[in-house]
N, C-alpha and C positions, 0 to 999 in steps of 0.2 A: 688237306683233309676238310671235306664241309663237314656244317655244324648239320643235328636233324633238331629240327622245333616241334612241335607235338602243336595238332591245330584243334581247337575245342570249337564248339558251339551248343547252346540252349537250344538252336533249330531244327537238331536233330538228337534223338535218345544217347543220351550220356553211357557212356561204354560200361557194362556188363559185368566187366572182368578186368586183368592187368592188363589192360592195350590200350590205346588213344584213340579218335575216332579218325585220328592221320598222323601223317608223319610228312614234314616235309624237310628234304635234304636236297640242296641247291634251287634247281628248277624242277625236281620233279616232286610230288604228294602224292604219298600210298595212303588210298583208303579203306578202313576196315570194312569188313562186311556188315552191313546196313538189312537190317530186316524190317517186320511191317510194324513196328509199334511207333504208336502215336508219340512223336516227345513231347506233349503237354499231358498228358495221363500217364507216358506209360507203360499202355497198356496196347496188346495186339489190336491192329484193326482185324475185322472180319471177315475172312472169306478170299478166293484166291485174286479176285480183281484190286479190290481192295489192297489186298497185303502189296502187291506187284508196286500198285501206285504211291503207296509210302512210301517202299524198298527207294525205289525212284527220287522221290522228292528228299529222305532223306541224305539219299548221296547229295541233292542238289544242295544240300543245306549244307554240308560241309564243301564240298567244292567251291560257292561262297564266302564259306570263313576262312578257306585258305587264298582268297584273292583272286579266284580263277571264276573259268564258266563252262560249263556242258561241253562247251565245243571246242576246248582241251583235253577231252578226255582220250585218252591213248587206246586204252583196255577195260576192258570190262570184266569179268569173272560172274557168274548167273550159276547158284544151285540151287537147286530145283528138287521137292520129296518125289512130281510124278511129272512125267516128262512129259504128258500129255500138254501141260496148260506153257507149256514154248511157245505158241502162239501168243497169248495173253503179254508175253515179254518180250518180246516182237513190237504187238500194237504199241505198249508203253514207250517203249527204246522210240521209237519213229515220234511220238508226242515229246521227247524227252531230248532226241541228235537229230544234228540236219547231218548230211553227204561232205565228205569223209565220214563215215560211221565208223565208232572206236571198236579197232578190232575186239573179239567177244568169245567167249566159253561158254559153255552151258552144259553143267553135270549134272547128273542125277544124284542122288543122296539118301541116303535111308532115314533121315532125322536130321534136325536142325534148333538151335538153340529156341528156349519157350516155346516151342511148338509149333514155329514158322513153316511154312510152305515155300517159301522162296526167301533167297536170302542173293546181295549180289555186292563186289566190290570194284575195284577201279583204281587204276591209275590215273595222274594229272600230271601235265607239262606244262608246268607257266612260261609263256614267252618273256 
């Protein structure tokens, strides 16, 4: 039976609600879904380029604090309020993974916690 350790960091917005911002069991880290707010404020960034790019950096920032890097990532999970700006998560993802690209979702959704426009999570496989 593995243990699951719960992975924290200040680098990325402190969980919301009763979840952790990961969970790691053996070699693999589930992480939560990450949207745009700033972790030093807070507070939402602005607008849908914006939001994508925090979304982003904060998975990177727990990915980090679980010992890993981007280019373990397995999956990705992307909801999205208007399915129009999938491009926008696109451009990020390619600034964000090199080739293997972790396989990906991308749903649509009628609303998202604080008012996000994009929200995204992920798995990690530490070698």
């Amino acid at each position: 039976m593995s243990t699951r350790t719960a992975i924290r960091t200040d680098s990325a917005p402190a969980a919301i609600g009763t979840y952790s911002q990961a969970i790691r069991t053996g070699n693999t880290v589930w992480l939560s879904g990450q949207i745009g707010l700033d972790p030093a404020s807070g507070q939402m960034v602005e607008g849908i380029d914006a939001q994508v790019e925090q979304v982003f950096a904060n998975l990177r920032a727990v990915v980090d604090a679980a010992g890993g890097s981007l280019a373990q990532v397995v999956k990705v999970n992307v909801y999205l309020t208007d399915l129009a700006h999938f491009g926008k998560v696109n451009e990020a993802m390619a600034k964000y993974f090199r080739e293997p690209y972790p396989a990906r979702a991308a749903i649509g959704v009628s609303a998202l916690p604080r008012g996000a426009l994009v929200e995204a999570d992920a798995v990690l496989v530490l070698d």
